[in-house]
DRENZASE-381214 format. One record per residue (C-alpha): residue number from 0; residue in three letters; z, x, y. Coordinates in steps of 0.2 Angstrom, whole numbers. Example, Ala and Ser with C-alpha at 12.3 -4.5 7.8 and 13.67 -1.06 7.14 Angstrom:
DRENZASE-381214
pos->0	code->Ala	Z->39	X->62	Y->-22;
pos->1	code->Ser	Z->36	X->68	Y->-5;
This chain:
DRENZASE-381214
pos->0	code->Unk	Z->129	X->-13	Y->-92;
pos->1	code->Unk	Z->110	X->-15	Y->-102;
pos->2	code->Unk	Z->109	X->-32	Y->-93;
pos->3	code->Unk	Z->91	X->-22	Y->-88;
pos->4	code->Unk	Z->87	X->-15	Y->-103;
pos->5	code->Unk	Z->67	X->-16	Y->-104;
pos->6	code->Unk	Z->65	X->-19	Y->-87;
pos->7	code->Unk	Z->53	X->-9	Y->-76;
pos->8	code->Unk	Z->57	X->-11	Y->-58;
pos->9	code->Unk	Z->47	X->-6	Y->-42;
pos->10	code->Unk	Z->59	X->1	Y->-27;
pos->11	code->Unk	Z->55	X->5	Y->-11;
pos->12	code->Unk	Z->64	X->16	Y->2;
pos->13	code->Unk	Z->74	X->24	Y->-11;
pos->14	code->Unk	Z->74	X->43	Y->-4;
pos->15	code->Unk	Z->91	X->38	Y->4;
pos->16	code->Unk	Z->104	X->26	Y->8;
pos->17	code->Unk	Z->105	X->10	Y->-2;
pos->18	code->Unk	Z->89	X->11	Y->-10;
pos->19	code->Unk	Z->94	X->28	Y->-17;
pos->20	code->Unk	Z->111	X->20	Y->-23;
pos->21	code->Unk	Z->101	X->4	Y->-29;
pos->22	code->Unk	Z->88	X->15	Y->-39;
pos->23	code->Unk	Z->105	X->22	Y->-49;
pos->24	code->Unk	Z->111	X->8	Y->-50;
pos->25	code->Unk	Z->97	X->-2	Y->-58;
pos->26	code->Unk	Z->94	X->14	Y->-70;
pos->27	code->Unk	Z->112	X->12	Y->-77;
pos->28	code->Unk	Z->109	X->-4	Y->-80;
pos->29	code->Unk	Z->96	X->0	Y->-91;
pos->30	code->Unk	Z->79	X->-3	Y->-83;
pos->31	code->Unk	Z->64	X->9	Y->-79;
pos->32	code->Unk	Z->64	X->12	Y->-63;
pos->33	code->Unk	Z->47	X->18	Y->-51;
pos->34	code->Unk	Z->53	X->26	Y->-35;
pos->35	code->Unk	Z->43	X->22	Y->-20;
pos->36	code->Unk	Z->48	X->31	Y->-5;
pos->37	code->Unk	Z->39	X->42	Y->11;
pos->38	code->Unk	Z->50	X->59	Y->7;
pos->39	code->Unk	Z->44	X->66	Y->-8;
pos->40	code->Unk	Z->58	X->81	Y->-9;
pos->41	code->Unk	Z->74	X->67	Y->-9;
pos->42	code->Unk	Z->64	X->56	Y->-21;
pos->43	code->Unk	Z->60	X->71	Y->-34;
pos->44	code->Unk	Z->79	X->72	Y->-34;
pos->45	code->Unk	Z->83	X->57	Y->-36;
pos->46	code->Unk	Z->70	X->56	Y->-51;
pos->47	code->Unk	Z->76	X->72	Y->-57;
pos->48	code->Unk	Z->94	X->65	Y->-57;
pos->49	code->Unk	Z->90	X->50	Y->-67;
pos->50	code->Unk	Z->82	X->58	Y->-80;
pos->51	code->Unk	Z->96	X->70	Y->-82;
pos->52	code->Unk	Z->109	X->52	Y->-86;
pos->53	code->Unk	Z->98	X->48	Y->-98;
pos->54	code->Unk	Z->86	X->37	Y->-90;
pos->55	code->Unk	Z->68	X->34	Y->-87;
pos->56	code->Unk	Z->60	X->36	Y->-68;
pos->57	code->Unk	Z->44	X->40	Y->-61;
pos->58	code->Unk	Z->39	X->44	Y->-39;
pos->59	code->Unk	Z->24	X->40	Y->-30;
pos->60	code->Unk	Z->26	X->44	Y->-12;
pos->61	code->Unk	Z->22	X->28	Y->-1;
pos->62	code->Unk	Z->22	X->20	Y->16;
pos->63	code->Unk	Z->24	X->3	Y->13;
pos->64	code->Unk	Z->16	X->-2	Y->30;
pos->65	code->Unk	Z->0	X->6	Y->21;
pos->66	code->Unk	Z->-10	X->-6	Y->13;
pos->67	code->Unk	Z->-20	X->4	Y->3;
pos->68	code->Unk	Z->-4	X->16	Y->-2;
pos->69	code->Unk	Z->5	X->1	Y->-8;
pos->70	code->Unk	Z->-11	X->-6	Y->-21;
pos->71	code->Unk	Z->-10	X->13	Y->-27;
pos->72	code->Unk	Z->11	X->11	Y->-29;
pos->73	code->Unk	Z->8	X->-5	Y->-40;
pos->74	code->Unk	Z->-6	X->-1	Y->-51;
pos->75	code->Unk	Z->2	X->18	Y->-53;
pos->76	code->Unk	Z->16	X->8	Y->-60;
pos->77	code->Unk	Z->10	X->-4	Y->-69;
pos->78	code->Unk	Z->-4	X->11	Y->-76;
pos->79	code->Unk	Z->13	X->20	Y->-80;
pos->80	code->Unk	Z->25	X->8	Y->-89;
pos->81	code->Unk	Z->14	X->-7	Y->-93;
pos->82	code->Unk	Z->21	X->-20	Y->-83;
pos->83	code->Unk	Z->31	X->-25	Y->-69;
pos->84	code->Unk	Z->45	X->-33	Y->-72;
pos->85	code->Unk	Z->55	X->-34	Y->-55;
pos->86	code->Unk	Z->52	X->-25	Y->-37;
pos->87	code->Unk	Z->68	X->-22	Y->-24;
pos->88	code->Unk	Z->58	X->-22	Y->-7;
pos->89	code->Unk	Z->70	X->-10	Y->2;
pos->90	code->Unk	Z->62	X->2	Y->14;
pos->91	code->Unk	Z->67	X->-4	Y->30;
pos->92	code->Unk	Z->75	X->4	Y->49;
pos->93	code->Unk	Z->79	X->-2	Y->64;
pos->94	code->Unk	Z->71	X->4	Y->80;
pos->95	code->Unk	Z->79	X->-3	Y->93;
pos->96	code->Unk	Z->77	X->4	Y->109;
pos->97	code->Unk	Z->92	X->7	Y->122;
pos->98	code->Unk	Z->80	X->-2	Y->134;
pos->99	code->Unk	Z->85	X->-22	Y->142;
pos->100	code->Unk	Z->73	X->-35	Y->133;
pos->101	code->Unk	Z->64	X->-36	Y->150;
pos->102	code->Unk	Z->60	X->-16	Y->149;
pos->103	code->Unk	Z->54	X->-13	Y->132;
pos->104	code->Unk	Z->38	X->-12	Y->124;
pos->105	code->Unk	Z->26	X->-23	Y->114;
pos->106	code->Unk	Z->26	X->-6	Y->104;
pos->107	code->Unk	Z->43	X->-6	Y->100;
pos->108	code->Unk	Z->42	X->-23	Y->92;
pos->109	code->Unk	Z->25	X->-17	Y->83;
pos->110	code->Unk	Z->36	X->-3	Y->75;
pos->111	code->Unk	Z->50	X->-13	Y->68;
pos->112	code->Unk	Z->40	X->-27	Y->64;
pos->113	code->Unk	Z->28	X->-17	Y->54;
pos->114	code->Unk	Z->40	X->-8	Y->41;
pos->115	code->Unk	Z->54	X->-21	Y->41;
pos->116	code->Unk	Z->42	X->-36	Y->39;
pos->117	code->Unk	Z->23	X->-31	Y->37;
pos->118	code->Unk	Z->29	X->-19	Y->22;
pos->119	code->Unk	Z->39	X->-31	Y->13;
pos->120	code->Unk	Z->24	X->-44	Y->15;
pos->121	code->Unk	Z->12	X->-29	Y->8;
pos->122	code->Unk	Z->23	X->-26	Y->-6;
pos->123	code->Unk	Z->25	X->-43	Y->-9;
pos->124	code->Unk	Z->7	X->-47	Y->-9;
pos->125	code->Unk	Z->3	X->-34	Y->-24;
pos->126	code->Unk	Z->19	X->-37	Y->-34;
pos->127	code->Unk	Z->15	X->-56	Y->-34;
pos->128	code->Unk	Z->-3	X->-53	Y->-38;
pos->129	code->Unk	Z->2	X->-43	Y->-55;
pos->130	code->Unk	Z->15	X->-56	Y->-59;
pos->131	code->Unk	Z->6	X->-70	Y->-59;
pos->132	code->Unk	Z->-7	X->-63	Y->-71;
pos->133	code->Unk	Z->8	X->-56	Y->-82;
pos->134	code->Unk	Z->21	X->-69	Y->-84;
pos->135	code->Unk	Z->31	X->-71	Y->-70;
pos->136	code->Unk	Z->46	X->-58	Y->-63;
pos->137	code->Unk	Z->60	X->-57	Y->-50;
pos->138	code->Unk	Z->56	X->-51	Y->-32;
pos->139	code->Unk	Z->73	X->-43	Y->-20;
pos->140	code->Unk	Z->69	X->-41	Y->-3;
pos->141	code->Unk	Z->81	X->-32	Y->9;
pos->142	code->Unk	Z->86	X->-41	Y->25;
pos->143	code->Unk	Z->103	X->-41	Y->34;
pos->144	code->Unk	Z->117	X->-49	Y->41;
pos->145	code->Unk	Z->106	X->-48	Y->58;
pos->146	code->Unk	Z->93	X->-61	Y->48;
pos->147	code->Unk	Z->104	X->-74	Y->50;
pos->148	code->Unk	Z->115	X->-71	Y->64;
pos->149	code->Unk	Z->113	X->-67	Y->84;
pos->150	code->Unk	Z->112	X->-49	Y->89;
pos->151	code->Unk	Z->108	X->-40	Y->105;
pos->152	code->Unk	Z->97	X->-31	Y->95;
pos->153	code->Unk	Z->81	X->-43	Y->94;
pos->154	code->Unk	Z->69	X->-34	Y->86;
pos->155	code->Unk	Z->78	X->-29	Y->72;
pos->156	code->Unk	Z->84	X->-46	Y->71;
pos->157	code->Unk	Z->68	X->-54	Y->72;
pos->158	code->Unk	Z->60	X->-45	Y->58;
pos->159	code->Unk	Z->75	X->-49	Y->48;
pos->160	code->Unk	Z->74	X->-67	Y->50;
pos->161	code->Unk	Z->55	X->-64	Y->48;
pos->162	code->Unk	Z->59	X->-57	Y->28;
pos->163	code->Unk	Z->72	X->-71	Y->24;
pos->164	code->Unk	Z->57	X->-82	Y->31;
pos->165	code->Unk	Z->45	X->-73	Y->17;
pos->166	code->Unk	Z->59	X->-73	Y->3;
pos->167	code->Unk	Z->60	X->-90	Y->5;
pos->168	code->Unk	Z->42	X->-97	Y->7;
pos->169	code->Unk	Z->36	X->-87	Y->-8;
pos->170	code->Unk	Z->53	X->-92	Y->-19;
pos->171	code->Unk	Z->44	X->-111	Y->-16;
pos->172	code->Unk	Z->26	X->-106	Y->-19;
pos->173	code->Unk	Z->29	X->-98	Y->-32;
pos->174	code->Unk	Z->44	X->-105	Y->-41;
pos->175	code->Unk	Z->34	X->-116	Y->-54;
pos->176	code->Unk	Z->23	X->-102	Y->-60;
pos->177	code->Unk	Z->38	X->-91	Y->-66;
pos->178	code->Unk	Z->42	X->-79	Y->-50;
pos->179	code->Unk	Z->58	X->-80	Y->-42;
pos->180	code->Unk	Z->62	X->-73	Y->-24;
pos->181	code->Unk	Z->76	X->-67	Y->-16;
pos->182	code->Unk	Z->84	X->-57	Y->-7;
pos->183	code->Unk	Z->100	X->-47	Y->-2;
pos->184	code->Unk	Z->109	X->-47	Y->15;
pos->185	code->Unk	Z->118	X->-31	Y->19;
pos->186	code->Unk	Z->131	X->-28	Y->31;
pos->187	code->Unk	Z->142	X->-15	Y->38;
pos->188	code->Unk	Z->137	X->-2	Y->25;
pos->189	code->Unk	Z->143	X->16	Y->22;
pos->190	code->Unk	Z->124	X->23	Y->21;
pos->191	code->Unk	Z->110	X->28	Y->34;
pos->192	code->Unk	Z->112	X->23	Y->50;
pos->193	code->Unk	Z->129	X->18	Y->50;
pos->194	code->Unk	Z->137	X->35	Y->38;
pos->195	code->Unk	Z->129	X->44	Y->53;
pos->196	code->Unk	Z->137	X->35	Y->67;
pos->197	code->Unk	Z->156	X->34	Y->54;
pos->198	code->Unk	Z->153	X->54	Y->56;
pos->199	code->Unk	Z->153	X->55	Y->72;
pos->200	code->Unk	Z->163	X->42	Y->78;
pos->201	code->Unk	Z->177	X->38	Y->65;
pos->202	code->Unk	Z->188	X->26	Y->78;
pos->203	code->Unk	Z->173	X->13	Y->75;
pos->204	code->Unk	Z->175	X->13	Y->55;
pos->205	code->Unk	Z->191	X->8	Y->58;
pos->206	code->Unk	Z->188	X->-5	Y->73;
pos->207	code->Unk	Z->176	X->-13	Y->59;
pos->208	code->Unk	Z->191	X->-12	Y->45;
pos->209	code->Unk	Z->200	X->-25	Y->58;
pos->210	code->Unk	Z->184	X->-35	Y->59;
pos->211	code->Unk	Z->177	X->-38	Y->41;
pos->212	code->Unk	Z->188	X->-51	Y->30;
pos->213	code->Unk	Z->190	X->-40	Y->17;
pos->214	code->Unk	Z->196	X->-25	Y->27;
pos->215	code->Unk	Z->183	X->-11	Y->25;
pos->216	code->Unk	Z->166	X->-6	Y->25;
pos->217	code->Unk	Z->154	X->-7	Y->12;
pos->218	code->Unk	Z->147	X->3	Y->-1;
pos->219	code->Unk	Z->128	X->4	Y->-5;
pos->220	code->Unk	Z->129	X->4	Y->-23;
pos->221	code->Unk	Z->138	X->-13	Y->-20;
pos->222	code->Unk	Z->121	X->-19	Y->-15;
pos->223	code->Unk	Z->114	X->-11	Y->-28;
pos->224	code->Unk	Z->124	X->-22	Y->-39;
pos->225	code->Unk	Z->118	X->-38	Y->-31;
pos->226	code->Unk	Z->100	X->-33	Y->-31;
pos->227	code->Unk	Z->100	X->-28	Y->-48;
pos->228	code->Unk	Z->111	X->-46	Y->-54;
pos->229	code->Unk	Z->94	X->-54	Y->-45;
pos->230	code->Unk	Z->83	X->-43	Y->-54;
pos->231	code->Unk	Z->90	X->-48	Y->-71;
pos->232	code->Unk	Z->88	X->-66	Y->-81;
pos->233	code->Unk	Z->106	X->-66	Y->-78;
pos->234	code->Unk	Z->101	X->-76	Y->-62;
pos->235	code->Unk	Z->87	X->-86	Y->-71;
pos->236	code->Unk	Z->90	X->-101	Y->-58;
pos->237	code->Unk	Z->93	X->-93	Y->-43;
pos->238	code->Unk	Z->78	X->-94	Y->-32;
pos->239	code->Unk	Z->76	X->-93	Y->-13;
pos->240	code->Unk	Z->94	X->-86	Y->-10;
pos->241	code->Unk	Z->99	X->-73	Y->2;
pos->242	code->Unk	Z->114	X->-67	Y->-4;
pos->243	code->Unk	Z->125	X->-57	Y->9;
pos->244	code->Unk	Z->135	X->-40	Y->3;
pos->245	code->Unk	Z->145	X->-39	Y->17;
pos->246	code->Unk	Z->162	X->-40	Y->15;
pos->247	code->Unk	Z->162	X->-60	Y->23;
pos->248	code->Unk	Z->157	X->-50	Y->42;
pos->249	code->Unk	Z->143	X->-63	Y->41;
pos->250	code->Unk	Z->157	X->-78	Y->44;
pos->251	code->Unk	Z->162	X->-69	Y->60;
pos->252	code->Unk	Z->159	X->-71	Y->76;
pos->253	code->Unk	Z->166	X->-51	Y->83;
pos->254	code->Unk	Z->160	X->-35	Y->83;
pos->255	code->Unk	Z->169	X->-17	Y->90;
């Protein structure tokens, strides 16, 4: 632990599911932590919870597919602690619709595309701003097993290529000027969405036990843990990587 110690780091979408594990995760390491999420009751508490451990965290509400709330969420932070060291683009959803290809919408598309890839490029474009006139820093974005892999549900999967496609071009832009980009690839995780559906239907839990290599699902502090090893000058030359937290699902063709 302490491998963040010093660090202030920007996270979106922590009022719930991994980014509300990650943003516990990163505090017990050691670092600052601004929490940047739409639900201001759920972010107070998780702010309220930090500072009860022991560690320093701050909230601005935000939708990140707001350009002009995500400016306000980077200078309040960097007004607030001085600097920004590292940012954990997480806020993302899917918003798939039940509809055949054929039958949906351009709005549908417009939705996903908007938070999952329009508000990692927004948050993106602020963070990079600040870094470049400070010294350099680590970006994590959030994609997903579906970034990289076939899905039915095309959307979701588009936007999710769309991120990696954004980690990667900006880890090469901006490599040589002391910005590293990455990002974290999530699979079956025990959070949002899928905690929901296990509730409901505890049979698929155990149908994707028999699926994933090592024989459960995740855990989102798990990729909190990788978000926060990015975040840190432990991973000083690792650049343009998507790393998956998935249990190996991603080197499988089946799903329930």
């Amino acid at each position: 632990m302490g491998n963040l110690d010093g660090k202030i780091i920007f996270v979106t979408g922590a009022s719930s599911g991994i980014g509300y594990a990650s943003a516990k995760v990163l505090a017990a390491h050691g670092a600052s932590v601004m929490i940047a999420a739409r639900r201001e009751e759920e972010s107070l508490s998780l702010v309220e919870e930090l500072r009860r451990s022991g560690a320093t965290a701050e909230f601005i509400k935000t939708d990140v597919t707001d350009e002009e709330q995500v400016k306000a969420a980077i200078e309040f932070t960097v007004s607030h602690y001085g600097r920004l060291h590292a940012a954990f683009n997480n806020a993302g959803g899917g918003f798939q619709s039940s509809l055949d290809w054929h039958e949906d919408t351009p709005e549908q598309l417009d939705k996903t595309f908007d938070l999952n890839m329009r508000g990692v490029w927004l948050c993106m474009k602020y963070e990079l701003a600040h870094m470049l006139e400070n010294g350099g820093g680590s970006i994590v974005n959030t994609s997903s097993i579906a970034g990289s892999r076939s899905l039915t549900s095309e959307a979701y999967a588009a936007s999710k290529y769309a991120v990696e496609g954004l980690t990667k071009s900006a880890a090469l832009k901006f490599g040589q000027r002391g910005i590293r980009v990455n990002a974290v690839a999530p699979g079956i995780i025990d959070a949002g969405g899928w905690s929901t559906t296990f509730q409901a239907d505890p049979d698929r839990r155990e149908a994707w036990k028999k699926i994933i290599p090592l024989g459960r699902v995740g855990n989102p502090e798990e990729v909190g843990e990788a978000a926060a090893w990015l975040c840190s000058d432990e991973s000083s030359y690792v650049t343009g990587a998507v790393i998956p937290v998935d249990g190996g699902n991603a080197f499988t063709i089946n799903r329930p």
